[in-house]
C-alpha positions as CSV (number, residue, x, y, z in Angstrom):
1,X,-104.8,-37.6,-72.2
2,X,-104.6,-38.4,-76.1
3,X,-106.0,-36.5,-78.7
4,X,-106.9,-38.3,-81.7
5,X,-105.6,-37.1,-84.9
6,X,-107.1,-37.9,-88.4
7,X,-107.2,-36.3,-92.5
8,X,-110.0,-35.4,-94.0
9,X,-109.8,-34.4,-98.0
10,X,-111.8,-31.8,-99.6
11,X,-110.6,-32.3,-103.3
12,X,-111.4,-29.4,-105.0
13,X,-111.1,-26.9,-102.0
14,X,-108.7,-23.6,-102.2
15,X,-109.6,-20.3,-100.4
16,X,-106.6,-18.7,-103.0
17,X,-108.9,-19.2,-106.5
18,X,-111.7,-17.0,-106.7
19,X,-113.0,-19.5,-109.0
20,X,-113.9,-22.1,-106.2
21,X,-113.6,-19.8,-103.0
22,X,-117.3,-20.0,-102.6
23,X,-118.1,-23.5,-102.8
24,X,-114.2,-24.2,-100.7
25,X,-116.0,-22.4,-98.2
26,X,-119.2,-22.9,-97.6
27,X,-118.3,-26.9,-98.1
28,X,-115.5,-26.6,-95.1
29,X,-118.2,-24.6,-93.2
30,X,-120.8,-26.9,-93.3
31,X,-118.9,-29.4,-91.6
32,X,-120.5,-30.2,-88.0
33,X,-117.5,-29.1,-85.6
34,X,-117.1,-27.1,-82.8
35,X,-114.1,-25.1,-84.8
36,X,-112.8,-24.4,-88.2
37,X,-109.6,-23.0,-88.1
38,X,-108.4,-21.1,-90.8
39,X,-105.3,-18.9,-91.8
40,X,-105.7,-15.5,-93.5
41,X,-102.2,-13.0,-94.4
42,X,-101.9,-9.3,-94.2
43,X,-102.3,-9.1,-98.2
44,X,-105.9,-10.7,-96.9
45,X,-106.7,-8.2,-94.5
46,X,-105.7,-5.4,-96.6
47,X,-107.7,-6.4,-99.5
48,X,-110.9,-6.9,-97.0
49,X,-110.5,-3.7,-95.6
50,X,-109.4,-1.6,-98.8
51,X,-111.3,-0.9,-102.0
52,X,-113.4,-2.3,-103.8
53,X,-110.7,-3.2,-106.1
54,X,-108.8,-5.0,-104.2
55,X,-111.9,-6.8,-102.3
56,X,-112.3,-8.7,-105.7
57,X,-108.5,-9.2,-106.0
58,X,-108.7,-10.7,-102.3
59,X,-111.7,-12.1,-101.8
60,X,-111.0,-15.0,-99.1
61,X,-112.4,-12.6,-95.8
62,X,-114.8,-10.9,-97.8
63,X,-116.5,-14.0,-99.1
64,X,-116.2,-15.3,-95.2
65,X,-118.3,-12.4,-94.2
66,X,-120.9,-13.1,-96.5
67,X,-121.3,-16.6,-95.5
68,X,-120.9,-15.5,-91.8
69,X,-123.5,-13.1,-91.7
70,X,-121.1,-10.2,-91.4
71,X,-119.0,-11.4,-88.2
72,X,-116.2,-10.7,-90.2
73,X,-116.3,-7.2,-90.8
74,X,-117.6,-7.0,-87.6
75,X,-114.4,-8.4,-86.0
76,X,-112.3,-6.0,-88.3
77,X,-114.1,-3.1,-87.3
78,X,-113.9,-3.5,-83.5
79,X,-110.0,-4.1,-83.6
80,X,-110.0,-8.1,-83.8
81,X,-108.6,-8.7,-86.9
82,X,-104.9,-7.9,-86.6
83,X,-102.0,-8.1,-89.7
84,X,-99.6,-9.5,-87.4
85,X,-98.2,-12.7,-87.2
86,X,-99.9,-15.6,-84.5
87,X,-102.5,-12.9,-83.8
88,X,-106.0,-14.6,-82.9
89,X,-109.7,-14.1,-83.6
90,X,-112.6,-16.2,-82.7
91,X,-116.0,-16.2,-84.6
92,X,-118.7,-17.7,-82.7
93,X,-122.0,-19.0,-83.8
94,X,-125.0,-16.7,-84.5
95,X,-128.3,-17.3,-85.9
96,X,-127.4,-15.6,-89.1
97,X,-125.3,-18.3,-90.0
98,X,-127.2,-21.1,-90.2
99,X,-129.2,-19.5,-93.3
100,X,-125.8,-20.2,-95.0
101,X,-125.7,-23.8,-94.1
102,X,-122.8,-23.1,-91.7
103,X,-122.5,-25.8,-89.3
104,X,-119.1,-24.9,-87.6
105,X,-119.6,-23.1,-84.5
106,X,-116.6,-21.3,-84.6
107,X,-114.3,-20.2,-86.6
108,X,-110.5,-19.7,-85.5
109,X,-108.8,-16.6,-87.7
110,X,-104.7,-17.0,-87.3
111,X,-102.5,-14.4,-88.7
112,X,-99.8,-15.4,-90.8
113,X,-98.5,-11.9,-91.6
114,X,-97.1,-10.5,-94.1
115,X,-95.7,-13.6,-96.3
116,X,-94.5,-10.9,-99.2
117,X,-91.2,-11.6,-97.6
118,X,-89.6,-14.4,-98.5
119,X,-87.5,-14.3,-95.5
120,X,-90.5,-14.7,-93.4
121,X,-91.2,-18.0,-94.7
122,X,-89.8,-20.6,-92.0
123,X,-90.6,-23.1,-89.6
124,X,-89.8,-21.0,-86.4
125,X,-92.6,-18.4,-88.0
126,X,-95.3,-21.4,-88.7
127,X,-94.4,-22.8,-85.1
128,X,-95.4,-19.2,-83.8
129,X,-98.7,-19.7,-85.6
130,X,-99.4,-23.4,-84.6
131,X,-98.6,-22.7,-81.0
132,X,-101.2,-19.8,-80.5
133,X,-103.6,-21.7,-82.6
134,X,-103.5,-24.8,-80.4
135,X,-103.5,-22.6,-77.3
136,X,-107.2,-21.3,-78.2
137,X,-108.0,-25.0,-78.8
138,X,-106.6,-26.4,-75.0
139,X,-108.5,-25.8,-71.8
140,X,-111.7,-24.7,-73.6
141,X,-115.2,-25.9,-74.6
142,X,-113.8,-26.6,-77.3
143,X,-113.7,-30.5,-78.3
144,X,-113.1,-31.1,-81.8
145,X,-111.4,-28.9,-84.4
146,X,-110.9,-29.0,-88.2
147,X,-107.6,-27.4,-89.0
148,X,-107.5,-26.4,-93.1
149,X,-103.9,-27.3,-93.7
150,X,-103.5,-25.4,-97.2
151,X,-104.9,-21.9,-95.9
152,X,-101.6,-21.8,-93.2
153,X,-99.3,-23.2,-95.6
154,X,-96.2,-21.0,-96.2
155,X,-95.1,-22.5,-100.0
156,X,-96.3,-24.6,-101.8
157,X,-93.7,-27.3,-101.4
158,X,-95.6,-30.7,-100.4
159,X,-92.3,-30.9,-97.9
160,X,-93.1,-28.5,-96.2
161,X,-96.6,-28.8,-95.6
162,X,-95.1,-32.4,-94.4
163,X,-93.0,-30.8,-92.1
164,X,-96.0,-28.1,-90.6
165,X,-98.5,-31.0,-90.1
166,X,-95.8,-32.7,-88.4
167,X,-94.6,-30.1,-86.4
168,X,-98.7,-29.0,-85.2
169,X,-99.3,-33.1,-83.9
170,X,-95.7,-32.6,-82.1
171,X,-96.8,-29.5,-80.5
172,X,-100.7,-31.0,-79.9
173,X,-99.0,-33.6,-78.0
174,X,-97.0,-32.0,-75.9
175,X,-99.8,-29.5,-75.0
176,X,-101.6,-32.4,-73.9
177,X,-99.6,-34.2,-72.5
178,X,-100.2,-35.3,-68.2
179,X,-97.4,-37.5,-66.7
180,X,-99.4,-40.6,-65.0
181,X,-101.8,-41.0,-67.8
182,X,-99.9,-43.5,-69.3
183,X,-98.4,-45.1,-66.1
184,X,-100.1,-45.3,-62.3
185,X,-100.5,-42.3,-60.9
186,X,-98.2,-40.9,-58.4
187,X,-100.1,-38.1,-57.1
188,X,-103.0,-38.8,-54.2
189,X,-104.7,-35.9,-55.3
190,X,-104.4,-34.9,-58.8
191,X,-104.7,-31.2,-59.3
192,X,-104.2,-31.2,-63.1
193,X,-107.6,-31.6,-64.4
194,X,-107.6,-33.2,-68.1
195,X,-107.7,-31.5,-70.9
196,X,-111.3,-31.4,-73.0
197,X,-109.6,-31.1,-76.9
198,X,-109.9,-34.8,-77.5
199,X,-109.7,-35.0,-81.9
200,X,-108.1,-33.0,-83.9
201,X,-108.4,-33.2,-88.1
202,X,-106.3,-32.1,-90.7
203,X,-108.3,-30.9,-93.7
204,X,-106.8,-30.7,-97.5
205,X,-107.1,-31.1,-101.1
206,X,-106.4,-33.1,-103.6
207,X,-102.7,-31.1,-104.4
208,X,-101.6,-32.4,-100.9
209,X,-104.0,-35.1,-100.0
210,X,-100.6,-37.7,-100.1
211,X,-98.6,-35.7,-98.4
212,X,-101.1,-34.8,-95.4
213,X,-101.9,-38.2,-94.9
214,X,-98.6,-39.6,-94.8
215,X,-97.3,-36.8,-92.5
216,X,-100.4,-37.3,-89.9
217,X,-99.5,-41.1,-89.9
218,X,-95.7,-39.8,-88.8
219,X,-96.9,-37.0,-86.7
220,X,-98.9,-39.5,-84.5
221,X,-96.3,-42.0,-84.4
222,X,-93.6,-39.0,-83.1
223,X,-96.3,-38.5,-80.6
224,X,-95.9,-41.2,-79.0
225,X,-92.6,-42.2,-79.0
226,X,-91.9,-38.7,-77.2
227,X,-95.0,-39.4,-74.9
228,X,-92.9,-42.9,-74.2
229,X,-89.7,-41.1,-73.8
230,X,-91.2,-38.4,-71.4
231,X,-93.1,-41.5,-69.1
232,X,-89.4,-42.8,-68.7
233,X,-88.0,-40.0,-67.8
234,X,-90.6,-38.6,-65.7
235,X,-90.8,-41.9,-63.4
236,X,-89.0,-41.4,-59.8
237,X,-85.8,-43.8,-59.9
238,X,-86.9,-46.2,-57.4
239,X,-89.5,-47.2,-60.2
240,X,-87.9,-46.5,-63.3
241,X,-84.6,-48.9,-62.6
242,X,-82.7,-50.8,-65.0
243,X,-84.8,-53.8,-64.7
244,X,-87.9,-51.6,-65.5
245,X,-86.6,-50.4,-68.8
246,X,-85.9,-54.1,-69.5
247,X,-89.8,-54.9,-69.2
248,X,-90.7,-51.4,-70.7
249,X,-88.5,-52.7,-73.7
250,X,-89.8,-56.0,-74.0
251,X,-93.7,-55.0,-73.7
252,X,-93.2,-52.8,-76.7
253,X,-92.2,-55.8,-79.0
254,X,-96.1,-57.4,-77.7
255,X,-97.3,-54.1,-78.8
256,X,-94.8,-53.6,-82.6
257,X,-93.1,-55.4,-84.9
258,X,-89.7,-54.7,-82.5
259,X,-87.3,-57.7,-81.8
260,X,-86.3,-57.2,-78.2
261,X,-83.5,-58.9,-76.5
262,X,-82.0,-58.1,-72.7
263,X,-78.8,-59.3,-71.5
264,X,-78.4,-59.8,-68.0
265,X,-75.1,-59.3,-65.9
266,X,-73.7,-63.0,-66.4
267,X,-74.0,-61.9,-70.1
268,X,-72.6,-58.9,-69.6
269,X,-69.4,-60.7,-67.7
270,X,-69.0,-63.1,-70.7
271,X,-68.8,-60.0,-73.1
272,X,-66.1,-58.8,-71.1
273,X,-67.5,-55.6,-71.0
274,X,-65.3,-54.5,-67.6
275,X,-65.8,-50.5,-68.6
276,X,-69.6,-50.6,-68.4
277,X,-69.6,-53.0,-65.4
278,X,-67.4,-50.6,-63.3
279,X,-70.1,-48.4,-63.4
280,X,-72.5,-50.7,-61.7
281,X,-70.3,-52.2,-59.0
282,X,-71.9,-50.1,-56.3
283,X,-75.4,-50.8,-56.7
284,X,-77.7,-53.5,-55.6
285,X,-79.4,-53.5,-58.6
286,X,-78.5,-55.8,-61.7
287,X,-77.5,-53.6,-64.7
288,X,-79.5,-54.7,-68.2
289,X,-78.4,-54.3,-71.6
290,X,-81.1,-53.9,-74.1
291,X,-80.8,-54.8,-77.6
292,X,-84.5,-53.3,-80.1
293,X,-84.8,-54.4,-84.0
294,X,-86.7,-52.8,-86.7
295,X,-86.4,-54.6,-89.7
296,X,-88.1,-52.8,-91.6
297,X,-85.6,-52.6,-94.5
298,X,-84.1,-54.9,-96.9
299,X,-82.7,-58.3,-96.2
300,X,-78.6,-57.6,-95.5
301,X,-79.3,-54.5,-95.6
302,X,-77.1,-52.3,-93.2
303,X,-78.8,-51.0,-90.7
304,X,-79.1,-47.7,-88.7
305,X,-78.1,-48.3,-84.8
306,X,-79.0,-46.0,-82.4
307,X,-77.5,-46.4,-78.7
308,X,-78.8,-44.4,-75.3
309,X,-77.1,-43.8,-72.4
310,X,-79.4,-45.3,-69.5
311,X,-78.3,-44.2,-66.2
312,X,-81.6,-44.3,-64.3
313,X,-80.1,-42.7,-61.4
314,X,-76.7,-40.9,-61.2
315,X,-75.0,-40.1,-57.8
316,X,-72.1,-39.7,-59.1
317,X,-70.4,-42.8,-57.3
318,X,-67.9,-42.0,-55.3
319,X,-67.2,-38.8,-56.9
320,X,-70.3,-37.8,-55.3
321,X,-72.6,-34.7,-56.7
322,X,-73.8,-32.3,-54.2
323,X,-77.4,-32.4,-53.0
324,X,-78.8,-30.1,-54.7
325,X,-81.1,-30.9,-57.6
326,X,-79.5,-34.6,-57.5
327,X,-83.1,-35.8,-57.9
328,X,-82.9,-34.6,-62.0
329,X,-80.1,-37.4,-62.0
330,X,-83.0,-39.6,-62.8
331,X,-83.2,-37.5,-66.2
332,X,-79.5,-39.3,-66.8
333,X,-81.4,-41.9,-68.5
334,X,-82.7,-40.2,-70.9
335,X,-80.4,-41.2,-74.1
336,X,-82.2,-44.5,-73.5
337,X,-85.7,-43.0,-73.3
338,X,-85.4,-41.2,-76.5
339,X,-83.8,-44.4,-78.0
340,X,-86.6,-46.0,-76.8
341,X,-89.3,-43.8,-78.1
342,X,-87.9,-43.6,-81.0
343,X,-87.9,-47.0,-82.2
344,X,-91.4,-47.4,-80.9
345,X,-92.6,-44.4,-83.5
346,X,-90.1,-46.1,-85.9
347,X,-92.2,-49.0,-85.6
348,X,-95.8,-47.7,-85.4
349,X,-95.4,-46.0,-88.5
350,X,-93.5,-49.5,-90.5
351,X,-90.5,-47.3,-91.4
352,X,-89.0,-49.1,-94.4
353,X,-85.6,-48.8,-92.3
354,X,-83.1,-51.3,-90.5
355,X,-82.8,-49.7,-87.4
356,X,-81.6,-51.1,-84.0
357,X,-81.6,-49.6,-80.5
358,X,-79.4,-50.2,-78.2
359,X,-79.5,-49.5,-74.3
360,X,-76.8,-49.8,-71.7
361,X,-78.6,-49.1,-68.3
362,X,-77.0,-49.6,-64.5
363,X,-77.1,-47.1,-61.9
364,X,-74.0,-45.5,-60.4
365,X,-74.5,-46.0,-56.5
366,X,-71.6,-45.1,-53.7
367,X,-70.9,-48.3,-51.7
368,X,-68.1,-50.3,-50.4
369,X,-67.7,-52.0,-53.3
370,X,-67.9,-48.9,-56.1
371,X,-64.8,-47.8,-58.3
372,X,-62.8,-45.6,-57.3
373,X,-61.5,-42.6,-58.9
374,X,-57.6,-44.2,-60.0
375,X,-58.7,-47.7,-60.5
376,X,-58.2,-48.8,-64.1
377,X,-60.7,-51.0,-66.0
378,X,-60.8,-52.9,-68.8
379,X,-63.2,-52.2,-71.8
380,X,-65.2,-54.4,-74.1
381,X,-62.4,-53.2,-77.5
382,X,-59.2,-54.3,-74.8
383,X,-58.4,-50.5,-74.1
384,X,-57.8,-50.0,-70.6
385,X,-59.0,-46.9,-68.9
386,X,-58.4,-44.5,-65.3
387,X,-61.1,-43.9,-64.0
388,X,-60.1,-40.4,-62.7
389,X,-63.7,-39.6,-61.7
390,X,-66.6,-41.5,-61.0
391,X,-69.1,-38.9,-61.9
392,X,-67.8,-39.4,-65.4
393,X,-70.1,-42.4,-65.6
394,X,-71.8,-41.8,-69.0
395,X,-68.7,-42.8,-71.3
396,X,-67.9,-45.7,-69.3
397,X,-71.1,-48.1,-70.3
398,X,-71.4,-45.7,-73.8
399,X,-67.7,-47.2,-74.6
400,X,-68.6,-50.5,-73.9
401,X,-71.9,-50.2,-76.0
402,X,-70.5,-48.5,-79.2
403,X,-67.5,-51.4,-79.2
404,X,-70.6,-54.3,-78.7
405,X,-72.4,-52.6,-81.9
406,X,-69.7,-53.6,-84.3
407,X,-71.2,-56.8,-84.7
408,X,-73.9,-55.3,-86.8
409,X,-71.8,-53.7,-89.7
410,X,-73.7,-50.6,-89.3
411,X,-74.5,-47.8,-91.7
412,X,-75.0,-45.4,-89.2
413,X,-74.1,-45.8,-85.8
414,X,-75.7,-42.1,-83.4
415,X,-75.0,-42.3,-79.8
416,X,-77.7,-40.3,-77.3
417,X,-76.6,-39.5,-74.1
418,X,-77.0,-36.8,-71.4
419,X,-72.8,-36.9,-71.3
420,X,-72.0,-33.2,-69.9
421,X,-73.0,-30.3,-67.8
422,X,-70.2,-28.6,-70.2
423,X,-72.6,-28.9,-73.0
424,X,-75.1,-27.1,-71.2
425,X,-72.5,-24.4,-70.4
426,X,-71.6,-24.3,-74.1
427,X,-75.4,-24.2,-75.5
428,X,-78.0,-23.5,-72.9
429,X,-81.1,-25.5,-73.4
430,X,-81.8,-24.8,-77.4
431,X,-79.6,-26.8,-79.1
432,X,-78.2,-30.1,-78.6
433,X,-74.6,-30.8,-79.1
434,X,-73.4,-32.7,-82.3
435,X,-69.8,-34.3,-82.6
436,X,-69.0,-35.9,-86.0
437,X,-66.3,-36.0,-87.8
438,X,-68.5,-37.1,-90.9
439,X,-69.3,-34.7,-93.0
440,X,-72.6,-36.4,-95.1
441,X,-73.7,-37.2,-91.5
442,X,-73.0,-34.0,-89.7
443,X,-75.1,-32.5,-92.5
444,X,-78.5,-35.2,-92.6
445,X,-78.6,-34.7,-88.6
446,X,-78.5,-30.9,-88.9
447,X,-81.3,-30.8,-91.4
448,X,-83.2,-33.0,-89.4
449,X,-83.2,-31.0,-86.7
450,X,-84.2,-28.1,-88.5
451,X,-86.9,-29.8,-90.2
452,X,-88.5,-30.8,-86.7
453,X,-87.3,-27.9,-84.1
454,X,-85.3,-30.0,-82.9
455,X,-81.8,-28.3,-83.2
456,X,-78.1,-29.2,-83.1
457,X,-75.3,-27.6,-83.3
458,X,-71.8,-29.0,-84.1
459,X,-68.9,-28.8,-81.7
460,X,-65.3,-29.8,-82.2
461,X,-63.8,-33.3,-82.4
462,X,-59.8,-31.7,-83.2
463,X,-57.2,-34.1,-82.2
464,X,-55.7,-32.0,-80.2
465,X,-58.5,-32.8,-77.2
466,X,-57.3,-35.9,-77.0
467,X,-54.4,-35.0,-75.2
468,X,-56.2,-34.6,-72.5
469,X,-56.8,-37.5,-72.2
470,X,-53.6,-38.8,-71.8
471,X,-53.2,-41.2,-68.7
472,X,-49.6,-42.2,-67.5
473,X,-51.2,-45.6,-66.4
474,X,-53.9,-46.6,-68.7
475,X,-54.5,-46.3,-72.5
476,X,-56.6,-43.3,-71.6
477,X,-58.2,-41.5,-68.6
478,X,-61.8,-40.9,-68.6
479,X,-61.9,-37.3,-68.0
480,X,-59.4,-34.3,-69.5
481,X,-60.1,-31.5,-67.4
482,X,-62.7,-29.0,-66.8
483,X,-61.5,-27.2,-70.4
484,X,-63.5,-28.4,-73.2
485,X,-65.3,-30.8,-71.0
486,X,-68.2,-31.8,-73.9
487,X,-65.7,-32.1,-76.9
488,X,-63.2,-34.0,-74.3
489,X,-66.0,-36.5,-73.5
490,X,-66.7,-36.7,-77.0
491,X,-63.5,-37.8,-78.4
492,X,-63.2,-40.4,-75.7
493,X,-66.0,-42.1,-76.8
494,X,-64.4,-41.3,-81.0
495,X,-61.8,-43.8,-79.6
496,X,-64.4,-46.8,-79.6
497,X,-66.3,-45.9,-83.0
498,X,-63.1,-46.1,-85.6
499,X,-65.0,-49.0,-87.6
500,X,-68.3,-47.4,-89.0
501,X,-69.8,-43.9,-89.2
502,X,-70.6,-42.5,-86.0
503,X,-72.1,-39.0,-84.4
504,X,-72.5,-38.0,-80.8
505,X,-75.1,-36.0,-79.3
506,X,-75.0,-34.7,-76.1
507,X,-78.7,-33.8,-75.0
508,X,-77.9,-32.5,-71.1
509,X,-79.2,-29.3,-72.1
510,X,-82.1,-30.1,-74.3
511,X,-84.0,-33.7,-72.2
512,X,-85.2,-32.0,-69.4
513,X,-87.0,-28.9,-68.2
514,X,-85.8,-27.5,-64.6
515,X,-88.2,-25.2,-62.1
516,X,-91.9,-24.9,-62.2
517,X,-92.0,-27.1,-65.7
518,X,-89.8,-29.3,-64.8
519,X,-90.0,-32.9,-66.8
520,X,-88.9,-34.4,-69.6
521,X,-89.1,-33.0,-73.1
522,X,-89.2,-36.1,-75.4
523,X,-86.1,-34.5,-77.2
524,X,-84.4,-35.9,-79.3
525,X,-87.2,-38.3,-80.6
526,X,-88.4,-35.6,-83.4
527,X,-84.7,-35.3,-84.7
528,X,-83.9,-39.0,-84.8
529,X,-87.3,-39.3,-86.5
530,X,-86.7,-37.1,-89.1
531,X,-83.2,-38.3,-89.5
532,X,-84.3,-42.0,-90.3
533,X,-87.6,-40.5,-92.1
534,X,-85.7,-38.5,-94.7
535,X,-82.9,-41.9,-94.6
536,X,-85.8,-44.5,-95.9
């Protein structure tokens, strides 16, 4: 299911002037919907409920009241209303609205708290608020909403409205969002019924009319470039294969302005790239290497080049994984999915941005003809490598990848891959892992990630890993020990990247849900997003 997201600008309304409180809201009011939402602080509540003094000081509730026939006071008095932050009160329809000219029938009362405190003024707090307001709006009777962005803004800085209204359509679409919808269905009988909040609109004024509009257009672009990246990752392996993402790849340039080119395994032979090919020996099926192009940019200019790992199933080859929860290995693909959906919402929303994806996909099947842990392999740069383990499949097509991109004389050059089950030993499932060794880069992705939720945290790229990697028979071995496994992994792959700016993040932790909610989480689509976003 898809909810449709849209602006709507009321120029002179603002529920914080007494001077056009009134006529802000009995216009917003009159609106035919089934639900207004609006956003009311504890400074709000107190003044409602306190003298008369501070009524006139605080008007917003007390001039809701009025219009609403005394459902507010009504609500206050029966232990509705509440000072706390994300609490929740729904005002239905009566009769004695309509003799106001109210239309809306509801009206959805969020709590922001108490927003004296500076400190209180974040993202994680409006993501709180967002989340139980969207909650009301799911599984309902209710259909459409109108969502009056300035009430539940925390300053006043057009950024960071930019970044709430973003933040809302990221969590709208992930509320609604129903594996199948988007791809044939794989369930005989489907017990998830669909979801009846079908439009959603932003309301605003005229002080952040620009800034609504252009963060709904990027809101609904992220949407679906994580709805992308979840549909690959969510698709069983026998479906989603190599040659799948190829055609997934290629229909999105029938669908964008994207450049799409797949190389086949001939043309990966004449590139020489042995390291990523090693990888695929024991499969039947034909590995693909996908090349995506934004140019969305200048002429010459350099551009931004993201590559995904695309394992779309990992066995561990002949290091083999035990059974157990081996069927997430089709998640091991999901570098390439986020890669993917990002440069479809890169795309939709004509980011004035050179930006190129690049996918490396094969699956790593045990056979009679797989490598084995001690055979050495050539890479795509000349540097031979051990393979010491097979399971330690991830670096071996990444290496081969991050050498190929040279050819672009990047800017930027941010590798995605699912690399280590250290990282999710290190970190859990809230942050991903970020290795960089520069600085200006380090810095733009971690801002980017708290801009959208979408977290990193930086790990350790010291030279001193690398001895781990020493091999007595190759230029380096392809694992260092279970000590420092991530950062190990990490600085293999720093060996293939000396020519341009480059970052690593390792998203095991952070692309998939285990248990009851298992799937994938479209992460790290919003961060990459915001990262080019803030770059153009």
């Amino acid at each position: 299911m898809t909810i449709q997201f849209s602006t709507k600008i009321f120029p002179q309304a603002d529920l914080g002037s007494q001077k056009s409180l009134k006529s802000s809201l009995k216009s917003l009011l009159a609106q035919s919907t089934d639900c207004l939402i609006l956003a009311y602080s504890k400074v709000d509540l107190d003044g409602f409920g306190g003298s008369k003094a501070a009524k006139a000081k605080s008007g917003f509730l007390a001039e809701l009241d009025q219009l609403l026939g005394g459902s507010v006071n009504h609500a206050n008095v029966v232990g509705d209303l509440d000072s706390k932050q994300a609490s929740i009160c729904v005002l239905r329809t009566e009769k004695t609205w309509a003799t106001n000219g109210v239309k809306a029938k509801r009206v959805l009362l969020v709590g922001l708290g108490d927003l004296q405190l500076a400190s209180e003024r974040t993202l994680i707090l409006y993501s709180k608020i967002a989340r139980a307001a969207l909650k009301v709006l799911s599984g309902n009777a209710i259909k459409n909403a109108i969502w009056f962005v300035p009430s539940f803004s925390l300053t006043h800085q057009g950024s960071f409205i930019t970044d709430e209204v973003r933040l809302t359509i990221q969590y709208a679409g992930d509320q609604a969002y129903r594996f199948g919808v988007r791809q044939p269905a794989m369930k005989f009988k489907v017990k998830d019924s669909p979801d009846t909040f079908k439009h959603l609109v932003f309301a605003g004024n005229d002080a952040c009319s620009k800034e609504l509009k252009e963060a709904v257009a990027q809101g609904i672009a992220m949407v679906e470039g994580m709805n992308l990246a979840k549909d690959l990752g969510n698709l069983p392996p026998n479906i989603c294969t190599p040659t799948y993402l190829g055609k997934a790849a290629q229909g999105l340039s029938k669908k964008v302005s994207l450049k799409v080119e797949v190389l086949g395994l001939k043309q990966i032979e004449a590139l020489g790239m042995g390291s990523f090919l090693s990888v695929t020996k024991g499969s039947d099926t034909p590995p693909q290497f996908i090349v995506m192009r934004h140019q969305g940019g200048k002429a010459g200019e350099a551009p931004i080049v993201l590559v995904g790992k695309g394992i779309t199933f990992d066995t561990g080859g002949i290091s083999l994984k035990p059974g157990e929860a081996m069927d997430e290995m089709k998640y091991d693909m999901c570098g390439a999915a986020s890669v993917m959906g990002t440069m479809y919402a890169a795309a939709l929303m004509k980011l004035k941005k050179n930006v190129i994806g690049v996918v490396p996909t094969c699956e790593n099947m045990p056979s009679g003809s797989a490598t084995r842990p001690g055979d050495i392999v050539k890479s795509m740069s000349g540097q031979t490598i051990e393979v010491l383990n097979t399971d330690a499949e991830g670096r071996l097509i990444l290496c081969d990848a991050l050498t190929y991109v040279e050819r672009f004389k990047p800017k930027v050059v941010i590798d995605v891959a699912t690399l280590t089950g250290a990282c999710i030993i290190a970190l859990g499932h809230v942050h991903s892992g970020l290795f960089s060794d520069d600085e200006g880069l380090v810095n733009a992705l971690t801002k980017a990630g708290k801009a959208s939720l979408d977290t990193v945290w930086r790990l350790p790229l010291d030279a001193a890993y690398h001895e781990q990697l020493k091999s007595n028979f190759a230029d380096v071995a392809n694992i260092g020990g279970r000590p420092a496994g991530s950062v190990t992994a990490a600085c293999f792959l720093s060996r293939f990247t000396e020519k341009y700016h480059w970052a690593h993040l390792d998203i095991a932790g952070t692309a998939w849900k285990s248990g009851a909610a298992k799937g994938s989480t479209g992460r790290p689509v919003p961060l990459l997003l915001n990262y080019l976003i803030e770059q153009s």
